[in-house]
C-alpha positions, 0 to 999 in steps of 0.5 A, spaced: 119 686 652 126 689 653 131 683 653 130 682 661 128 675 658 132 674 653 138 678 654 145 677 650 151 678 655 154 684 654 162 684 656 166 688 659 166 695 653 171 700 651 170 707 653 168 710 646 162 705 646 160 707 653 161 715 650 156 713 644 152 709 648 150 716 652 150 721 645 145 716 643 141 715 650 141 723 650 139 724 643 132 718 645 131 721 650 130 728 647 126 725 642 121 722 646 121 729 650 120 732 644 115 728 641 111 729 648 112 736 648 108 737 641 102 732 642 101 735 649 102 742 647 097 741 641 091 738 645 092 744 650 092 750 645 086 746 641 082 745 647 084 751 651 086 756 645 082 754 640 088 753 636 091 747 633 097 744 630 095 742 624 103 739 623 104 736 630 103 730 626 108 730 622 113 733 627 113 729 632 113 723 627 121 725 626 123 724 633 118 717 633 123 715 627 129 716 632 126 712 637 124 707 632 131 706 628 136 709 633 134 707 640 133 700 635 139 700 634 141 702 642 138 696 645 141 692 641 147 695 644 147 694 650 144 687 649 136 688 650 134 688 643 129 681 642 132 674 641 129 668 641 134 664 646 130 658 648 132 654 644 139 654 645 140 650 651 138 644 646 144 645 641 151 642 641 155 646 645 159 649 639 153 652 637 152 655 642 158 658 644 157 661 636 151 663 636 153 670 639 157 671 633 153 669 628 148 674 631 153 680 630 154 677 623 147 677 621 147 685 623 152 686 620 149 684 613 143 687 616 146 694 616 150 693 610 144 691 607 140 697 610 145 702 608 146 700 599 138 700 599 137 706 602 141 710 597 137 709 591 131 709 595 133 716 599 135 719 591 127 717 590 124 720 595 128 727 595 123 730 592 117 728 596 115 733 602 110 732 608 103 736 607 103 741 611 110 744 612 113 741 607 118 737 611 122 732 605 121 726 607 128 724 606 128 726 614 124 720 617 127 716 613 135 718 615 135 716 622 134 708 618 141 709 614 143 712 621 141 707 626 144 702 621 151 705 621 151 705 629 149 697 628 155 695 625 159 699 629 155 695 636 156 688 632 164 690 630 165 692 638 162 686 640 165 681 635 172 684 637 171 682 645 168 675 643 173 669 643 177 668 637 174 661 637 166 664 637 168 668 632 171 663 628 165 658 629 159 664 628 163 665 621 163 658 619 156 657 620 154 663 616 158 661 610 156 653 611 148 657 611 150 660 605 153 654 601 148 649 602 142 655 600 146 656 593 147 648 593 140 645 594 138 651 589 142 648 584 140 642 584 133 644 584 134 648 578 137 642 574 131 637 577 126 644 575 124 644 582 124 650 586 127 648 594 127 655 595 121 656 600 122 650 604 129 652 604 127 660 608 122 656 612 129 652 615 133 658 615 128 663 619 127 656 624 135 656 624 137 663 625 131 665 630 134 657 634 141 661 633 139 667 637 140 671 631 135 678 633 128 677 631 128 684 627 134 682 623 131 674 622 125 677 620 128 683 615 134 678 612 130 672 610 124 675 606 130 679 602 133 672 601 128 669 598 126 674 594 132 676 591 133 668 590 127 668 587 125 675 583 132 677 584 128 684 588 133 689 590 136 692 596 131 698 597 125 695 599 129 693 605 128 700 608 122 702 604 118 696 607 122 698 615 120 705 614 112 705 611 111 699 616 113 703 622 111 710 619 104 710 622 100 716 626 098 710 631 104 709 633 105 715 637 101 713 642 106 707 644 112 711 647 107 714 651 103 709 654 110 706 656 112 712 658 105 713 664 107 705 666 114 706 667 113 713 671 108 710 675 112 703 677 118 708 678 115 713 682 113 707 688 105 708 685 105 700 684 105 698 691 099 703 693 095 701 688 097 694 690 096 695 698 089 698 697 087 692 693 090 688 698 085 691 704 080 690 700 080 683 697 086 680 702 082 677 707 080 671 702 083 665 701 090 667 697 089 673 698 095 676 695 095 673 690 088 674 688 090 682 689 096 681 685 091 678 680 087 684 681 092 689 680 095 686 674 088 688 670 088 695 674 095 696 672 094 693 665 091 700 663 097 703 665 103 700 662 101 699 655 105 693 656 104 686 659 112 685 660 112 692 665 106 689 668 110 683 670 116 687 672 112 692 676 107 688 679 112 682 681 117 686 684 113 689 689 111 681 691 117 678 690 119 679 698 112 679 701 110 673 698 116 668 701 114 672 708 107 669 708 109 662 706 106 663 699 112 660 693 114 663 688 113 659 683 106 660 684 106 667 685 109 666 678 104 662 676 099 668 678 103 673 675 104 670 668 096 669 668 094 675 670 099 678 664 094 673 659 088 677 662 092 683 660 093 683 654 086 686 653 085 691 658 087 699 654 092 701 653 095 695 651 100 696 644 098 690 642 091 693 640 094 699 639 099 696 634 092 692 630 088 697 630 094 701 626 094 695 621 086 693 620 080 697 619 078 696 626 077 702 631 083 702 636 078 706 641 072 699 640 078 695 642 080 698 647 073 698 650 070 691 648 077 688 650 075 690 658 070 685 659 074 678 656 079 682 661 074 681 667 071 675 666 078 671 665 081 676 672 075 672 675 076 665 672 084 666 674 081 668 681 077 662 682 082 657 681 086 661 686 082 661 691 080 653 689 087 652 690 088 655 696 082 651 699 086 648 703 091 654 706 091 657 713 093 663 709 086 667 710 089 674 710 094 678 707 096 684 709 102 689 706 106 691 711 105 699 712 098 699 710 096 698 718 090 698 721 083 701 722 080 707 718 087 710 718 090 703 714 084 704 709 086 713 709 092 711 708 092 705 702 086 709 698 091 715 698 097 711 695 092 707 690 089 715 688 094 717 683 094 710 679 087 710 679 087 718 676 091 716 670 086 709 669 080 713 670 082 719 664 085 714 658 079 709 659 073 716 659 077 720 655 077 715 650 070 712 651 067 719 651 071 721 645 073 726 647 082 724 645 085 719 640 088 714 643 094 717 641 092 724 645 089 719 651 097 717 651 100 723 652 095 726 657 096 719 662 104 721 661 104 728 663 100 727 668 105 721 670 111 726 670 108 731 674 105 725 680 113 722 680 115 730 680 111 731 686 113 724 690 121 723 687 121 731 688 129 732 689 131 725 686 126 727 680 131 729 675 134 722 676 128 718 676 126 722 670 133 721 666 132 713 667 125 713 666 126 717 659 132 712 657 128 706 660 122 708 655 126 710 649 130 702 649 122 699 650 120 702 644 126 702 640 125 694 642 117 695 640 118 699 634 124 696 631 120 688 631 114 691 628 118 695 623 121 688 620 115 684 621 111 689 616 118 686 612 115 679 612 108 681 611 111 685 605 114 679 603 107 674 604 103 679 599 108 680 594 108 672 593 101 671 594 102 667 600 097 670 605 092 669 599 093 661 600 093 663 607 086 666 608 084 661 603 086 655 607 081 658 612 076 659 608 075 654 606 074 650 612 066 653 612 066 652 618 065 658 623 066 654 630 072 650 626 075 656 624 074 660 632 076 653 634 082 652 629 084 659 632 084 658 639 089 651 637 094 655 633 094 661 635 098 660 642 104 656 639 105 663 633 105 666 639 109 661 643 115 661 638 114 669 635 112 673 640 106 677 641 106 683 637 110 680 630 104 674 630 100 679 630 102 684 625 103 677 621 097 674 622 091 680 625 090 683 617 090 676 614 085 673 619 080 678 621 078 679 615 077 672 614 073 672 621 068 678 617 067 673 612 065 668 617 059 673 620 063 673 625 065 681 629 072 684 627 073 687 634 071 680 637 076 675 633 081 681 634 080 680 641 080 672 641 086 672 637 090 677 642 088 673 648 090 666 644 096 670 642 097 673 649 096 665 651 103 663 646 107 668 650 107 666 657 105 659 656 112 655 658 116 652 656 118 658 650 114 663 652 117 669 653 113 672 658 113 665 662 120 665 663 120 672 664 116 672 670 120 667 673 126 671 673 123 677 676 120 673 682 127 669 681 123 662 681 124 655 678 122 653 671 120 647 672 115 648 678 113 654 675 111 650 669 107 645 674 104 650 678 102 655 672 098 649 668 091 650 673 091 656 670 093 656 663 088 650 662 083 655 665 085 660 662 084 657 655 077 655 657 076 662 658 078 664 652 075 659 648 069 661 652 069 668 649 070 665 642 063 663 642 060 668 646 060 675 643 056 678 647 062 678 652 065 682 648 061 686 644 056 688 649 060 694 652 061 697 645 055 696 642 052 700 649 057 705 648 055 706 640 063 703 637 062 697 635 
């Protein structure tokens, strides 16, 4: 998710700028250490001493706010923060020479926005504390107002190095939105019409076309709308950022992409990929069918689906072309298996809807295997289907080697990466951890496997994983904290009502799975994944309930066919950032990746309309 896929060129920066960029990065850091230290310590002296912290939580929710806010902010720094540029190359040129500015200026409104409704609201809270130690809650919320100074610092650094000219244009173009907004909401007044909803539809389109970043389209518009409309006050900016990210359950997202990033780091990738390849290599597209394979092994490691595809694909990328396969369909392949992925634990997909419904982020992490499985074997089959014709019947990774020594030798690369998957699934299907306890466990046991193999390089390799892990969850975090803005903004004007409305009352339920593994794919395409699902997973899951079907099976579906949007071309973000990992053109991505992406909607809509795909699993294990 890190804007690999959708980065803002960054120029050449002063050094103070380089100085903050290092404060900041040592202060995230710490705080994902921290946070870390605490849970791991928690779970060592309860089980081991029958002590607990009964506070953990609400010290570790501090550093989670740091990284939430400022490692935010730090992404957008250094470019990383996410964008939907896709559609820029269609606009006029002047437009797009604009749009950077337009962007800062949109954070700078943020930012300022963030600092006036943050005074009252901080005066609010002055007086309420944490539960068990008494902590004011005026400290999670601070890092906000904090992380919104250093934003308006980036977007002034940042307009001060654009051309002259881009500025000039940025601004013309946010004052041009403002007038035509104050306009047609004039003319509506005088014909008693209220233009005002089509009017922030346009403007949400416009901004996210413009390349203004997502977390700041998604604040900014809402507040527009309803400050037009009920003349709503700054404060619920931060109050809605900090109560739609301030939730236990996000503890377990810096962790889980903390053990990938460790694990794809420490080299550990290619083992698990060189012994999968000795065991499925010698069928038709052999290293493909091991790529995909390995996609869903390594799923339930990274906790992301982008790190995934980064990890996997940058093993390959160079073994691809010396066994005659192109890269476009190892892109293909990648992009495939990453839809798969989205429901092999720990995805923070389910994390993040498991936090914001009802439902058990344990059940989904287990009935998300199967659907998972049956869409890998559907991928594979397509592989081998065309592949037919192929004389690549073997694939072997150069340093495997042969006999009962390769086979030593690949099963020990693979037995680290296997450790990790085998304590997150059992300790969470056994009970016996949280997903957030689960989390920590795999990222220590990830620290100490990469202290143990990067050895002197250790301290280096930990410093850029930290760094790495604060910017993905900033990135993360900061997204989901915006769209619980939007979601806000959908309740107060009874929105998801008609929402929830216009599926009821369908009365249909195989037009209703049908209709939502049609529409789901393109909020998935245009918003990315996490956002359409804070937006739309508590509006739907409860209509699916409605209609007899199981929560935890639509949760499913509606992951996977939101998971589709993202790495479907030609907008998908995950599609066009798998074709910048393994370097391959888009055009013959697209052809190449249509086999699989019909086949795998083909899959999806099959486990729509057989729950037992998914239900079978959890109802054996007694979660569902």
């Amino acid at each position: 998710m890190l804007d690999e896929e959708a980065a803002r060129h960054v120029p050449e920066r002063a050094k103070v700028m380089v100085y903050l960029d290092r404060v900041l990065e040592v202060l995230c850091v710490a705080s994902l250490f921290v946070e870390l230290i605490i849970i791991f310590g928690n779970i060592v002296l309860r089980d081991y001493f029958s002590h607990p912290l009964l506070w953990d939580q609400e010290v570790a929710t501090l550093p989670l706010m740091i990284m939430t806010y400022i490692a935010g902010a730090l992404a957008y720094g250094r470019g990383d923060i996410l964008v939907v540029d896709r559609l820029l190359r269609y606009l006029p040129q002047f437009l797009q020479r604009g749009a950077g500015s337009l962007g800062d200026i949109g954070v700078l409104l943020f930012g300022a926005a963030v600092i006036g409704g943050s005074i009252p609201y901080l005066q609010s809270e002055w007086t309420d504390t944490s539960t068990i130690l008494g902590i004011p809650t005026t400290w999670y919320v601070l890092p906000l107002p904090i992380a919104a100074v250093i934003f308006i610092v980036y977007a002034l650094d940042r307009l001060r190095t654009e051309p002259r000219r881009n500025v000039l244009v940025g601004v013309a173009v946010a004052v041009a939105g403002g007038v035509i907004i104050a306009v047609v909401q004039l003319l509506g007044n005088a014909l008693d019409l209220d233009p005002t909803p089509v009017l922030m539809i346009v403007l949400f389109a416009a901004l996210l076309a413009l390349a203004v970043p997502m977390a700041i389209v998604f604040t900014l518009v809402p507040w527009i709308y309803l400050a037009i409309s009920r003349q709503t006050g700054l404060e619920v900016i931060p109050t809605n950022l900090y109560t739609s990210a301030n939730n236990p359950t996000y503890l377990a997202v810096p962790f889980f992409v903390l053990a990938g990033y460790l694990l794809g780091r420490g080299g550990l990738t290619q083992g698990l990929l060189g012994f999968i390849d000795r065991l499925i290599g010698r069928f038709r597209g052999g290293l493909l069918q091991a790529s995909t394979l390995t996609m869903y092994l390594f799923s339930g490691l990274s906790g992301s689906k982008l790190a995934d595809v980064a990890a996997v694909g940058a093993a390959l990328e160079e073994e691809v072309a010396e066994q005659g396969y192109s890269r476009e369909r190892l892109a293909a392949v990648l992009s495939a298996s990453a839809i798969m992925g989205e429901t092999v634990p720990p995805s923070t997909s389910m994390v993040v809807l498991g936090a914001i419904t009802t439902l058990s982020i344990s059940a989904l992490f287990i009935a998300g295997l199967f659907p998972a499985a049956t869409l890998a074997v559907i991928i594979m089959v397509v592989t081998f289907v065309l592949e037919r014709r192929s004389q690549r019947n073997r694939s072997q990774l150069a340093g495997t080697g042969g006999g009962v020594r390769g086979w030593l030798l690949s099963g020990a690369g693979a037995v680290p990466s296997l450790i990790v998957i085998v304590i997150i699934v059992a300790s969470i299907t056994t009970g016996a951890a949280t997903p957030v306890e689960a989390s920590a466990v795999a990222a220590v046991v990830g620290v100490v496997l990469v202290a143990i193999r990067a050895r002197k390089s250790f301290p280096s390799v930990i410093w850029d994983v930290g760094v790495r892990t604060a910017i993905m969850v900033g990135v993360i975090q900061l997204v989901v904290a915006a769209a619980g803005m939007i979601s806000w903004a959908l309740s107060d004007v009874q929105g998801d009502v008609d929402i929830q409305n216009f599926f009821e009352g369908l009365h249909s339920r195989p037009l209703f799975l049908l209709l939502s593994v049609l529409i789901l794919p393109l909020f998935g395409s245009v918003l990315e994944g996490l956002p359409a699902i804070i937006l739309l997973g508590p509006l739907l899951v409860p209509v699916a309930q409605a209609y007899h079907i199981n929560g935890i099976q639509y949760a499913i579906v509606l992951i996977l066919a939101i998971g589709l949007g993202t790495f479907a071309p030609p907008m998908g973000v995950g599609y066009l950032f798998a074709c910048r990992v393994v370097r391959s053109d888009e055009r013959s991505t697209t052809r190449a990746l249509m086999p699989y992406l019909v086949a795998t909607w083909l899959g999806i809509l099959a486990i729509a309309f057989i729950p037992a795909i998914t239900t079978s699993l959890p109802g054996w294990l007694s979660l569902s």
